[in-house]
N, C-alpha and C positions, 0 to 999 in steps of 0.2 A: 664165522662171519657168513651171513646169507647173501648169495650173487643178486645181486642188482638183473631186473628183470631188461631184458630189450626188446623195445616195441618196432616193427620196421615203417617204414614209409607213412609217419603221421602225418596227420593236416591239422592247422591251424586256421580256424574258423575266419579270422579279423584279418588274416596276413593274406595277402595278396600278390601275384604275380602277374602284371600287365605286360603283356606283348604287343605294340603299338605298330601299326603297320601305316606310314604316311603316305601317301599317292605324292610325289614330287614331278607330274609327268610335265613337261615345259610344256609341251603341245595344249594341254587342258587349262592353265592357269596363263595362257596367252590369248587364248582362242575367244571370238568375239563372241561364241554362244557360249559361255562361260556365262550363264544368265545369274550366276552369286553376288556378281559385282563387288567380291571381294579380292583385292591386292594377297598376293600368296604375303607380303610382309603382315599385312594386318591378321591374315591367318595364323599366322607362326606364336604370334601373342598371347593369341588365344591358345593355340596350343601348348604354350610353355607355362602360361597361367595354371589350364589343368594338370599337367603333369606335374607338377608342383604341388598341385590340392590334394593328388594322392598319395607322394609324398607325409605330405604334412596329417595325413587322416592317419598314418601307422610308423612309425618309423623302420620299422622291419619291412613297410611294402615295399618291393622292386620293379621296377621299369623297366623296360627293353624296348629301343624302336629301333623299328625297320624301314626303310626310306625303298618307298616302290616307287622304282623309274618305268623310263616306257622301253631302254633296253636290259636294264641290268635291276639288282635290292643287294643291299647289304647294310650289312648292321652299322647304325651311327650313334648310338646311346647306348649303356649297360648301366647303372646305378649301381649295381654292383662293382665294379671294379675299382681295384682298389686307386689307379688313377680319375676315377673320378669323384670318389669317396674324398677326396683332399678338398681343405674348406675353398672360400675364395682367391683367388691370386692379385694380389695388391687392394682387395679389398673395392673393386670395381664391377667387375659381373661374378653373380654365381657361376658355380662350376658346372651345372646343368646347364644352363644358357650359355656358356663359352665352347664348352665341349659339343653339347650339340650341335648347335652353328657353324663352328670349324668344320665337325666331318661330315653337315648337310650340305657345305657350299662345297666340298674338293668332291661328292658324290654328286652334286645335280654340275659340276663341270665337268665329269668323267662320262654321266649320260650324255649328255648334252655331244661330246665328242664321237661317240660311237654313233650317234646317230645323222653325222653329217653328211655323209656317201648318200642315206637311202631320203627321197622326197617325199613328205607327207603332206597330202592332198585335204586330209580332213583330222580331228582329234585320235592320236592313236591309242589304245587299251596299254593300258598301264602292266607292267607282267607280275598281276597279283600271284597267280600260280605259283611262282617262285617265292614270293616271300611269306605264303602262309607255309609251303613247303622248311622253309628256314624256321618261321615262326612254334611249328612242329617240331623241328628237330633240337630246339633249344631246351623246351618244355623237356622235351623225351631226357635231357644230358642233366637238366634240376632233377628229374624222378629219380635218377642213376646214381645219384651223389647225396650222402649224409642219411638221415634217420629222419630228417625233418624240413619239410618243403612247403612253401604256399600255396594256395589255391592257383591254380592257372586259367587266365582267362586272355585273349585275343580280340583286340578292337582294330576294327579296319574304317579307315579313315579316307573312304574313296572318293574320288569323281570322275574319272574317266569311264567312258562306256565301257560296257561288256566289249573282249575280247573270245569272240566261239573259238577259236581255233586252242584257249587253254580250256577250253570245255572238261574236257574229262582229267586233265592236272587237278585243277581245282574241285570236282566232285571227288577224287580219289582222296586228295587235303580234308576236306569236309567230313566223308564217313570215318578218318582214321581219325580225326577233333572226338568224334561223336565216340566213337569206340571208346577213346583215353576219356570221356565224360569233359571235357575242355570246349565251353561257350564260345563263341564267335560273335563276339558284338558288331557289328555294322553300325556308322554314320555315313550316308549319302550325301556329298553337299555340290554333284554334280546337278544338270537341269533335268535327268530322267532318272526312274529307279534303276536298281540293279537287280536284274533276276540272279545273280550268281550268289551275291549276299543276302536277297532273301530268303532262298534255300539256304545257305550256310547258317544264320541266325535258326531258322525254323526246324531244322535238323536237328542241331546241336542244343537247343532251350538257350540262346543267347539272345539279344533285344536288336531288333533294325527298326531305326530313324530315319526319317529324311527331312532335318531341319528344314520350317518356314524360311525364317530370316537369319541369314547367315552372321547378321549383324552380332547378333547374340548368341552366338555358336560355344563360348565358355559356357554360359549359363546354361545351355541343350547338355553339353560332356559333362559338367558338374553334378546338374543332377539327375541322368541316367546311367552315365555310366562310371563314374565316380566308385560308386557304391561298392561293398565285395558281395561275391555272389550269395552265402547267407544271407544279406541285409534284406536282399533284394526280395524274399519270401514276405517283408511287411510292409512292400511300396505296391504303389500301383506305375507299373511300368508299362508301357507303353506296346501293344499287343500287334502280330501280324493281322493283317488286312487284306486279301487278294493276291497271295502267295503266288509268281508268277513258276510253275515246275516243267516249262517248255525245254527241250534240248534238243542241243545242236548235234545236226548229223556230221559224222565225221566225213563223208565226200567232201562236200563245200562249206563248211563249216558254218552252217545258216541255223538259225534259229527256225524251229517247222513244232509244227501243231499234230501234224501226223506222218507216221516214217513204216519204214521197214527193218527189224530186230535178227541179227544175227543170234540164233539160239546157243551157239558154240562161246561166245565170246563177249553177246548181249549188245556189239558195234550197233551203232544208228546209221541209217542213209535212209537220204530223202525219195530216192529212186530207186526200181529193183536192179540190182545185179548179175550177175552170173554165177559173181564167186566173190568170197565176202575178203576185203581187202585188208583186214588188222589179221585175222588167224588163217585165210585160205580157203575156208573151209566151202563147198557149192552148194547153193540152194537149188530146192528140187521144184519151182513153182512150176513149171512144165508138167511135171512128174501128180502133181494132185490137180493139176486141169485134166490130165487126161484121165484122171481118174473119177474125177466128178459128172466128165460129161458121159464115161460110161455108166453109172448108176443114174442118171437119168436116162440111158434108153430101155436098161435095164426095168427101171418102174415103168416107163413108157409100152 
């Protein structure tokens, strides 16, 4: 008898693995400049509508979402499991719509509780960092398991502003997506862009949106990002435009156009310092003034 060959870590072109990251921050789906004018229920429709259509596009495709709060993410969907692999229950809601919904509403009331101590003056940043962090480590535990795995792809479903202060969490997320070759799709359906997802999308060769009319925000998901990443080489997708690649210094966590580079450690500040605050390490800017101003007396 001849051994059966074994091939390791295949991919399967059609087969898909969506990592859904949902922005559920109260603060932004409360907030009057919340310019969507869309009801987070009427959102949820729409987004159960698509994760359904991906579904239904492969039966092997898998699902995964992750519910970003403005204190905490944790996983509220698996398709895979085998609790939720069980058909309907009495024959009244699917099991994606009942399961979902259960553990989005005990997660946006468990946010919702941590955050009652601290007063929020204006829309606070959502803590993406953490759930694309999560969204990575899920990916990483599929590649670890079996002979045979989907394509892995990541949609983040945001609107809450940039948060600087996860500045470098989320660039650290971004180049290890890029490493593992795993896209980061962005849909914006906040009133400004995201400089953090469109570096993430532009990085990674994933697609950033920022839906017109939220009204039709099925129809945006459906047919952008619907699709598995092969398909995607015979559409025309939807291309960056004025890639914003500004960063935030870590002193004050501000967004600046021009800084000052720790060479030891590559940290940002907006201002110079003495001694650079992530590795320690002392800049010598004293040290090459006095050096410059002697070689000009020197030509002098």
């Amino acid at each position: 008898m001849t051994a059966i060959p074994t091939f390791p870590k295949l991919y399967s072109d059609d087969v898909s693995l969506v990592v859904v990251l949902l922005d559920t921050n109260p603060y932004f789906w409360s907030s009057k400049s919340n310019t969507s004018s869309l009801p987070f229920s009427n959102f949820l429709s729409h987004f159960l509508s698509f994760l359904n259509s991906i579904l239904l596009l492969n039966q092997l495709n898998q699902i995964v979402v992750i519910a970003t709060g403005y204190n905490s993410c944790h996983y509220i969907y698996d398709s895979s499991s085998s609790l939720v692999a069980s058909s309907t229950e009495n024959g009244k809601m699917p099991a994606l719509c009942r399961t979902l919904l259960e553990k989005l509403e005990e997660f946006v009331v468990k946010d919702e509780q941590l955050s009652k101590d601290s007063a929020i003056s204006s829309i606070g940043s959502s803590l993406l960092s953490g759930s694309l962090s999560m969204a990575l480590c899920y990916i990483r535990r599929i590649f670890g398991s079996g002979s045979l795995h989907p394509q892995p792809r990541i949609l983040c479903l945001h609107g809450s502003p940039d948060g600087p202060e996860q500045y470098v969490a989320i660039m650290n997320s971004i180049f290890s997506a890029q490493r593992s070759m795993i896209p980061i799709d962005s849909c914006v359906i906040g009133a400004q862009h995201s400089a953090f997802l469109q570096q993430a999308s532009f990085i990674t060769g994933g697609v950033y949106l920022k839906p017109q009319l939220l009204d039709g925000i099925f129809q945006y998901l459906s047919t952008v990002f619907a699709t598995d990443v092969q398909s995607r080489n015979f559409l025309q997708l939807p291309k960056p435009v004025g890639v914003d690649f500004r960063a935030s210094c870590f002193c004050h966590k501000n967004t600046i156009d021009m800084g000052y580079i720790c060479s030891v450690c590559l940290s940002i500040f907006c201002k110079h310092h003495d001694k650079c605050s992530t590795c320690g390490s002392a800049f010598r800017q004293a040290q090459s003034n006095a050096t410059s101003t002697d070689r000009k007396r020197k030509a002098a």
